[in-house]
C-alpha positions in Angstrom: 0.0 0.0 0.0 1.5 3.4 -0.7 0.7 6.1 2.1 1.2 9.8 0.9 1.7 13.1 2.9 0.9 16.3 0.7 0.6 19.8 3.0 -0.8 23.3 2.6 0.7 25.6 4.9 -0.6 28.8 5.2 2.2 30.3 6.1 5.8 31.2 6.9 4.9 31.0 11.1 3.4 27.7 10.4 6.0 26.9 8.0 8.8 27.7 10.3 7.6 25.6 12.6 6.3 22.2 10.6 8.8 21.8 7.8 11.0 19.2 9.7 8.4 17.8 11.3 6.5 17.0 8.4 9.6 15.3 6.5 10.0 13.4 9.7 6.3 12.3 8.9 6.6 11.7 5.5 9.6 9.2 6.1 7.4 7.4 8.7 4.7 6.6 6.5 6.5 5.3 3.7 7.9 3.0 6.2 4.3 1.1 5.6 4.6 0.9 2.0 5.5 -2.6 1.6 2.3 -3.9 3.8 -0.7 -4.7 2.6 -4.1 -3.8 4.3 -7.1 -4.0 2.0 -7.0 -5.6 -1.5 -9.6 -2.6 -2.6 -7.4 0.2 -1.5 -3.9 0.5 -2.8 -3.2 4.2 -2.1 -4.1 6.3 0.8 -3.2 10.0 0.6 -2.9 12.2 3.6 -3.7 16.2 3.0 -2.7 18.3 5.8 -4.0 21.7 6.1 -2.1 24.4 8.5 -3.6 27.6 9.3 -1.0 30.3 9.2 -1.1 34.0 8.7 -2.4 34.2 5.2 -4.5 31.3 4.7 -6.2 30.4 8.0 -9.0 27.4 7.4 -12.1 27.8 8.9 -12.0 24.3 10.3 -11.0 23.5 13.8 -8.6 21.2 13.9 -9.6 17.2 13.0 -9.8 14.9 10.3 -12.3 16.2 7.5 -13.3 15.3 3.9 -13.3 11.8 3.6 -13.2 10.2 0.2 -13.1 7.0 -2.0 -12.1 6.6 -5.0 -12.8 2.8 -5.6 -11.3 2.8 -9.7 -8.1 3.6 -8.6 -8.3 2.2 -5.2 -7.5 5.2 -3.3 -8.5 6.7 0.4 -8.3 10.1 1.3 -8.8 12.7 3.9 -7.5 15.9 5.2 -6.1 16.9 8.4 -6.5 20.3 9.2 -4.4 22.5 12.2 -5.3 25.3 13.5 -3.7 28.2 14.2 -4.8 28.1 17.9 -3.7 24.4 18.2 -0.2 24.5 16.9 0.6 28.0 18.8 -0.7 26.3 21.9 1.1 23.4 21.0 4.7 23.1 22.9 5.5 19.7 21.1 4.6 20.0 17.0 5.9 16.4 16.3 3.7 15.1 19.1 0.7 17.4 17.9 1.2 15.7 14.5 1.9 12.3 15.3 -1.5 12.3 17.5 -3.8 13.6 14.5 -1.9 11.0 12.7 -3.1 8.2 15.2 -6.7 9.9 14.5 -6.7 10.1 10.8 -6.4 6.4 10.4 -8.7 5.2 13.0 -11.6 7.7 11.9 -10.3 6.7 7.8 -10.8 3.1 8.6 -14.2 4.0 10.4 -15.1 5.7 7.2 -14.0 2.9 4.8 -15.6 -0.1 7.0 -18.7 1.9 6.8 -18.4 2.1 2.9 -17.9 -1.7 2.9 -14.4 -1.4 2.2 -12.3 -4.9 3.1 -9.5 -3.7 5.6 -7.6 -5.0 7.9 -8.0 -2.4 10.0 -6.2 -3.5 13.7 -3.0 -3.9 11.7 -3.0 -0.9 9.9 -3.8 0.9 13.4 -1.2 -1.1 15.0 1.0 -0.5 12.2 0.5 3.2 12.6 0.9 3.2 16.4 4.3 0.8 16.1 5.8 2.1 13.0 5.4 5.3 12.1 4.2 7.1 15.8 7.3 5.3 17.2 9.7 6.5 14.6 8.1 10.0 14.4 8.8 10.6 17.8 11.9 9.0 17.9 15.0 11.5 18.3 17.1 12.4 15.6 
């Protein structure tokens, strides 16, 4: 399965403080690549949305927009920040590595409910063992 990390930052305060962070994430995911979790989804891309001081989203911050695409076998939803819950934050690897966590458990909610085949405690066990684990490792 091949796990994707695209961001919109909306700007250089946010930026400033989630561009490591977010490479750190990127490497972490791709650490599940070689696994295999569903035989209907083969890609599952993760949009994350950070408020900055241009574009500040009107969302609080959670996991929105869920989507199938079942011809090309691909999951998505969005993540979106804040601006009050990264300032507040003291820890932005740990802020991202918990909306991580909650991404896949409510995106395997969402694709159990659509009648999506997924092995769903690996995946979340994956996610907790793998790539939480390596995200907050140091270095």
């Amino acid at each position: 399965m091949e796990i994707t990390l695209t961001s919109q930052i909306g700007g250089s305060d946010a930026g400033s403080k989630f561009r490591k962070p977010i490479v750190k994430l990127r490497k972490s995911l791709k650490l599940l690549n070689d696994k295999t979790y569903s035989e209907s989804i083969e890609k599952i891309k993760v949009l994350l949305r950070i408020s900055g001081e241009i574009e500040n989203y009107d969302e609080s911050t959670g996991i929105y927009n869920h989507r199938l695409d079942k011809k090309n076998k691909t999951a998505s939803a969005e993540i979106i920040i804040s601006n009050e819950s990264w300032k507040q934050s003291n820890d932005i690897g740990l802020l991202l590595s918990d909306l991580t966590k909650v991404f896949f458990n409510s995106l395997s909610e969402y694709l159990i409910e659509k009648k999506i085949e997924l092995n769903r405690e690996s995946l979340l066990r994956d996610v907790e063992n793998i790539v939480i684990t390596n995200n907050n490792s140091e270095s």
